[in-house]
N, CA, C and O of each residue as an XYZ file, in Angstrom:
400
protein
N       0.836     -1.170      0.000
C       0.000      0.000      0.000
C       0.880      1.232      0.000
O       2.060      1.117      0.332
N       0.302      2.576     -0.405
C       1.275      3.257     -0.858
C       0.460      4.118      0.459
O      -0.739      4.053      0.731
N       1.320      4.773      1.024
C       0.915      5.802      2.098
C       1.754      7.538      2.108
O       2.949      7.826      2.032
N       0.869      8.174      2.199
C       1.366      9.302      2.018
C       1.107     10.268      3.186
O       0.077     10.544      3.801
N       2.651     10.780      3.311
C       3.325     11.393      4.778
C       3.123     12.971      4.665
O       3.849     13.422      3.779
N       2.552     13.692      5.134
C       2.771     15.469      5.009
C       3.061     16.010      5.913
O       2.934     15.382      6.964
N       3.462     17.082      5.970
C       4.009     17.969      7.730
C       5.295     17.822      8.111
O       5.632     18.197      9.234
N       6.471     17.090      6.976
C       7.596     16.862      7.205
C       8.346     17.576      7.353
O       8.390     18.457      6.493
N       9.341     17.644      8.458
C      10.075     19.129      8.555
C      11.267     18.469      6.969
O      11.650     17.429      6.434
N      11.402     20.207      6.848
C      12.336     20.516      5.554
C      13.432     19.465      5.179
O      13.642     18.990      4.064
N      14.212     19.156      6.579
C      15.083     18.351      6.206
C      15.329     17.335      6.373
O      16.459     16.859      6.481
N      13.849     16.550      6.452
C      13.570     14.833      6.303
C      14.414     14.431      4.970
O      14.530     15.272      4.079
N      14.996     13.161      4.839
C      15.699     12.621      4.106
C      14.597     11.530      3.829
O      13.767     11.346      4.719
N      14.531     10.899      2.839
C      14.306      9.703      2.146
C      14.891      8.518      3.367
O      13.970      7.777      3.708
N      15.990      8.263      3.948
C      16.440      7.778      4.766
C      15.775      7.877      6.145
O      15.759      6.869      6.852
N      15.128      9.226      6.652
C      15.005      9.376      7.859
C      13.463      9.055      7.402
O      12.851      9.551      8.348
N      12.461      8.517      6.508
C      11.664      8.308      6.485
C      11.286      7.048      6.595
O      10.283      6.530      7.085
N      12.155      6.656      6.109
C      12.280      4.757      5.787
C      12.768      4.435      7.126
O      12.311      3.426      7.663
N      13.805      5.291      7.867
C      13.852      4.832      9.068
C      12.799      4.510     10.329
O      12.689      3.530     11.067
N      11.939      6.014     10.224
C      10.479      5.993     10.933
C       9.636      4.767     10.813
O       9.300      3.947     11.667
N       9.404      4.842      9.659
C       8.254      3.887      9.353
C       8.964      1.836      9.392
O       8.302      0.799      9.341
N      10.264      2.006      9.482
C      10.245      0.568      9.625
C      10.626      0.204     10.858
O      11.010     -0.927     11.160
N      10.502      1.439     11.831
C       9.772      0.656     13.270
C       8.556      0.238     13.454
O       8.208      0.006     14.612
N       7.897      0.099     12.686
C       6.369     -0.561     12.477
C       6.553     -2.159     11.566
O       5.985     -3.207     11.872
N       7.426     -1.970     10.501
C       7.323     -2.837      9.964
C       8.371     -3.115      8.036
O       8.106     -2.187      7.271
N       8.545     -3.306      7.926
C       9.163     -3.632      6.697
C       8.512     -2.728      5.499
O       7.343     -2.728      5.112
N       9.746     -1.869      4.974
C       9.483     -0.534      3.927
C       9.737     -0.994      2.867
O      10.932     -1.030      2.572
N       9.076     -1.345      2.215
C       9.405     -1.498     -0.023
C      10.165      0.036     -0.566
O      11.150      0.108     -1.301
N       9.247      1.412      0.143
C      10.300      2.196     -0.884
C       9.747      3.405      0.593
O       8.878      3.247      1.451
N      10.684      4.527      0.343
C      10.409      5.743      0.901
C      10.910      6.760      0.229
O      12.125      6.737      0.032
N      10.109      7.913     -0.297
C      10.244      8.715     -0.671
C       9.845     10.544      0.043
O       8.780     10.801      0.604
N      10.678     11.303     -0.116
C      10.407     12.698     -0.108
C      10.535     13.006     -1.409
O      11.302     12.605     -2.284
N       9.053     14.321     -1.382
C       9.402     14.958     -2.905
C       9.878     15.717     -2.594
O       9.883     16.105     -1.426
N      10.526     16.278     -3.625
C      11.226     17.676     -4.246
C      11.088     18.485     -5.272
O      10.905     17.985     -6.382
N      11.132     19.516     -5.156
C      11.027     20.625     -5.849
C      11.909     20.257     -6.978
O      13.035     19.832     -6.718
N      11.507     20.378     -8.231
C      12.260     19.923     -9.370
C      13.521     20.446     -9.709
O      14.555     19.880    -10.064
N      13.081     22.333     -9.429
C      13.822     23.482     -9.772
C      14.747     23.506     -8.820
O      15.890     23.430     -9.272
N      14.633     23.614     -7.213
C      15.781     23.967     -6.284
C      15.944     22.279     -5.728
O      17.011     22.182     -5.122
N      15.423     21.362     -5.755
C      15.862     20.289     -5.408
C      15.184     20.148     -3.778
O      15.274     19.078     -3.176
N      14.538     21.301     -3.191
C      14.362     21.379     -1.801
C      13.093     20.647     -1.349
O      12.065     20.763     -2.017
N      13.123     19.979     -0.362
C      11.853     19.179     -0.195
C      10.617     20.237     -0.135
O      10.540     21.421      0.194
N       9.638     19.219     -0.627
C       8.360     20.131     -0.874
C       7.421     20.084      0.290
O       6.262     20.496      0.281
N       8.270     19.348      1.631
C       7.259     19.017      2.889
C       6.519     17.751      2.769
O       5.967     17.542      3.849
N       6.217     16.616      1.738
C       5.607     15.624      1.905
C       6.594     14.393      1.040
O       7.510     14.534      0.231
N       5.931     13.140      1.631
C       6.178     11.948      0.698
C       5.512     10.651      0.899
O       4.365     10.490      1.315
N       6.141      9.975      0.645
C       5.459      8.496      0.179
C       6.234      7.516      0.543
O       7.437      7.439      0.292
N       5.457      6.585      1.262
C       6.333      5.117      2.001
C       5.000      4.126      1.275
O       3.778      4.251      1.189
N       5.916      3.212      0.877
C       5.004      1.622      0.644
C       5.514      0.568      1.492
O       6.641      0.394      1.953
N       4.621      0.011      1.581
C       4.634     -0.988      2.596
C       3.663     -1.911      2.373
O       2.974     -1.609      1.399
N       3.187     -3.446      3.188
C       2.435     -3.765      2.795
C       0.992     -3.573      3.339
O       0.891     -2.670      4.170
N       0.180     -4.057      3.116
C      -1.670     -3.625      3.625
C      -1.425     -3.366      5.015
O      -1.353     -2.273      5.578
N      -1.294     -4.640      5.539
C      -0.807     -4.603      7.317
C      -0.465     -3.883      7.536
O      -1.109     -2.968      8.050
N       1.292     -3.825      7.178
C       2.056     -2.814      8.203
C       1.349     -1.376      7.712
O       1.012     -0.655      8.651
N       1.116     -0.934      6.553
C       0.605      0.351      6.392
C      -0.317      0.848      6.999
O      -0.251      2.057      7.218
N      -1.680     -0.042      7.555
C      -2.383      0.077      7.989
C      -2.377      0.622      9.239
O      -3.216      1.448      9.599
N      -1.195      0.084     10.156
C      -0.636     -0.205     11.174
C       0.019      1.191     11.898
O      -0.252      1.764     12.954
N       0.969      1.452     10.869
C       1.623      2.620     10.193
C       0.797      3.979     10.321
O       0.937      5.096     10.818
N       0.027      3.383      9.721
C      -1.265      4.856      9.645
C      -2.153      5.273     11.468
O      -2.342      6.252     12.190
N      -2.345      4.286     11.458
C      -2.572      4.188     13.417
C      -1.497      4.820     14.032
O      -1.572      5.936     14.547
N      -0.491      4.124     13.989
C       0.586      4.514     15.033
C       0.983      6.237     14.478
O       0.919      7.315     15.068
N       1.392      5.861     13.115
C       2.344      7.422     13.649
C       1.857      8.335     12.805
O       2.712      8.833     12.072
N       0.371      8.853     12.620
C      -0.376     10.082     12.222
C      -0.473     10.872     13.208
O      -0.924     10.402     14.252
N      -0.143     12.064     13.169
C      -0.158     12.784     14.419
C       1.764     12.739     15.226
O       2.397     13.559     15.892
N       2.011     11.665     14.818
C       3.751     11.601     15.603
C       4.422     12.936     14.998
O       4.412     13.546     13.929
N       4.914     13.033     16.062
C       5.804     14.676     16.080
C       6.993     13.837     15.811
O       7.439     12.779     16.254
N       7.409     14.889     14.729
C       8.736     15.150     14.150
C       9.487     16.522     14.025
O       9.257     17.512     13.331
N      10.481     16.225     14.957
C      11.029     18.074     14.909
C       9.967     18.969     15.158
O       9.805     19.930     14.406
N       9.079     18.729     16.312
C       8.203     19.787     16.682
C       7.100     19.423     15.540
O       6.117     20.118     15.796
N       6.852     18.631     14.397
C       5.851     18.998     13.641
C       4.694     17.708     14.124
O       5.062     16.763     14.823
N       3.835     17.801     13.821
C       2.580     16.727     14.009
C       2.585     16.160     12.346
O       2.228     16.913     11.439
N       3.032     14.759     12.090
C       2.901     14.284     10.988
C       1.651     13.861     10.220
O       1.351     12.781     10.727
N       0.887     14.105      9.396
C       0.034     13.922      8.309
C      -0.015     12.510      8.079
O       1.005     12.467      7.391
N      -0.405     11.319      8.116
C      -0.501     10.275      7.878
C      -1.829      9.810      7.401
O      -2.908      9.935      7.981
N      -1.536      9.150      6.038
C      -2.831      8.368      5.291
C      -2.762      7.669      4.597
O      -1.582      7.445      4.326
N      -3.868      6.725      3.710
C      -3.661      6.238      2.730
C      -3.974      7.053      1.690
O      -4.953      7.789      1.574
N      -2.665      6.785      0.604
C      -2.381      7.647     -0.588
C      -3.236      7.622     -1.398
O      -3.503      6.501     -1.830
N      -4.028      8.802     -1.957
C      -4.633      8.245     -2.841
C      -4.415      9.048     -4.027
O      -4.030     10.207     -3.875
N      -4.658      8.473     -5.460
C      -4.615      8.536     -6.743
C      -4.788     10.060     -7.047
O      -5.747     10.483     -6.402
N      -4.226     10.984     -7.763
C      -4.749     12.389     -8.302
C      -5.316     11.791     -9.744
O      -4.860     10.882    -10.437
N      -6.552     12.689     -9.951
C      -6.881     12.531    -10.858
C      -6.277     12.988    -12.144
O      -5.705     14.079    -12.125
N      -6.332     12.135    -13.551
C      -5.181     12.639    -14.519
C      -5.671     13.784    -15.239
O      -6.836     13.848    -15.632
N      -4.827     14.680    -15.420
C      -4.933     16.276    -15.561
C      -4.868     16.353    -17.058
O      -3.863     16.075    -17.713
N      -5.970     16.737    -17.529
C      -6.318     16.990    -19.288
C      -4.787     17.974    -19.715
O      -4.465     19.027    -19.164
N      -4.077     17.322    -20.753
C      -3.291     18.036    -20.992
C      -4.028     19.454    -21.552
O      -5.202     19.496    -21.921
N      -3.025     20.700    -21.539
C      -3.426     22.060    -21.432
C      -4.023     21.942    -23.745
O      -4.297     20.987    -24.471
N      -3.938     23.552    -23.999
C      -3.884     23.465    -25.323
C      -5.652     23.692    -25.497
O      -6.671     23.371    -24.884
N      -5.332     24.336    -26.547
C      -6.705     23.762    -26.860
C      -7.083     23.588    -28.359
O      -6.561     22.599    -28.874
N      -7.678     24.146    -28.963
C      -7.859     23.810    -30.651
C      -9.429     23.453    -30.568
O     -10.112     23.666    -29.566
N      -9.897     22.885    -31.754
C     -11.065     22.348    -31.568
C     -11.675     24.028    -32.092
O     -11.236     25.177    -32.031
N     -12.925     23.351    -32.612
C     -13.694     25.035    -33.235
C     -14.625     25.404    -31.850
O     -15.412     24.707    -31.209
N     -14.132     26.957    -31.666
C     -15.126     27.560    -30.560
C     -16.148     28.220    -30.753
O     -16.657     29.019    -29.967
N     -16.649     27.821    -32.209
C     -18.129     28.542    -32.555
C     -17.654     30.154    -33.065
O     -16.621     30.734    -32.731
N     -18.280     30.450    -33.586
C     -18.115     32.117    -33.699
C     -17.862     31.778    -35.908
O     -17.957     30.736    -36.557
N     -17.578     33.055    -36.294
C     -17.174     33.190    -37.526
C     -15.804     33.077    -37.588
O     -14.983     33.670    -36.888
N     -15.483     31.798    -38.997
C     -13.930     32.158    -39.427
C     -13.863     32.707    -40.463
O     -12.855     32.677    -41.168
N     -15.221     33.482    -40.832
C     -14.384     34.324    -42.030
C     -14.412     33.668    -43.249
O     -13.880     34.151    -44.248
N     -15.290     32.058    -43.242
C     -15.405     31.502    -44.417
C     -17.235     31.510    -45.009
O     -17.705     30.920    -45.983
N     -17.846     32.286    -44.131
C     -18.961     32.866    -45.128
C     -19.295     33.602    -45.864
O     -19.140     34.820    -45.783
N     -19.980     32.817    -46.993
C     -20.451     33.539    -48.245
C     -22.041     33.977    -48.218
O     -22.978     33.271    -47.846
N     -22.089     35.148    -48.646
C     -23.492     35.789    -48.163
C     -23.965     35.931    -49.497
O     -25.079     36.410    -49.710
């Protein structure tokens, strides 16, 4: 299960996340995002694990303070996929190809 962490202080590591969470139980992956442009964490991420321990995971340490912060804990869920931008397609109106 994929679980997703928010409220992370700035300088959580990928490491110090995977560390947290596998006092509960055995981590498949841990991630912090980052800012593409400065590389700086964006405050959240993502641990997988399995149903159990995630579940488990989500009990125990939602709300666990980290560096003064109260951690965000849930199950991750899906963003919906974002219509690429653009547009085209006729928007009604005159193009200028009538003959009167």
């Amino acid at each position: 299960m994929k679980i997703y962490v928010g409220n992370l202080p700035w300088s959580t590591t990928d490491a110090d996340l995977e560390s947290l969470f596998s006092r509960v139980g055995p981590v498949l992956s841990a991630s912090v995002i980052t800012d593409r442009d400065t590389g700086r964490s964006r405050g959240f991420g993502f641990v997988e694990m399995s149903q159990a321990d995630g579940q488990k995971a989500i009990a125990e340490l939602n709300g666990h303070q980290m560096d003064s912060r109260a951690l965000r804990v849930n199950e991750a869920t899906s963003q919906p996929k974002r219509s690429g931008g653009g547009g085209g397609g006729d928007r009604g109106g005159d193009r200028g190809g009538r003959r009167w």
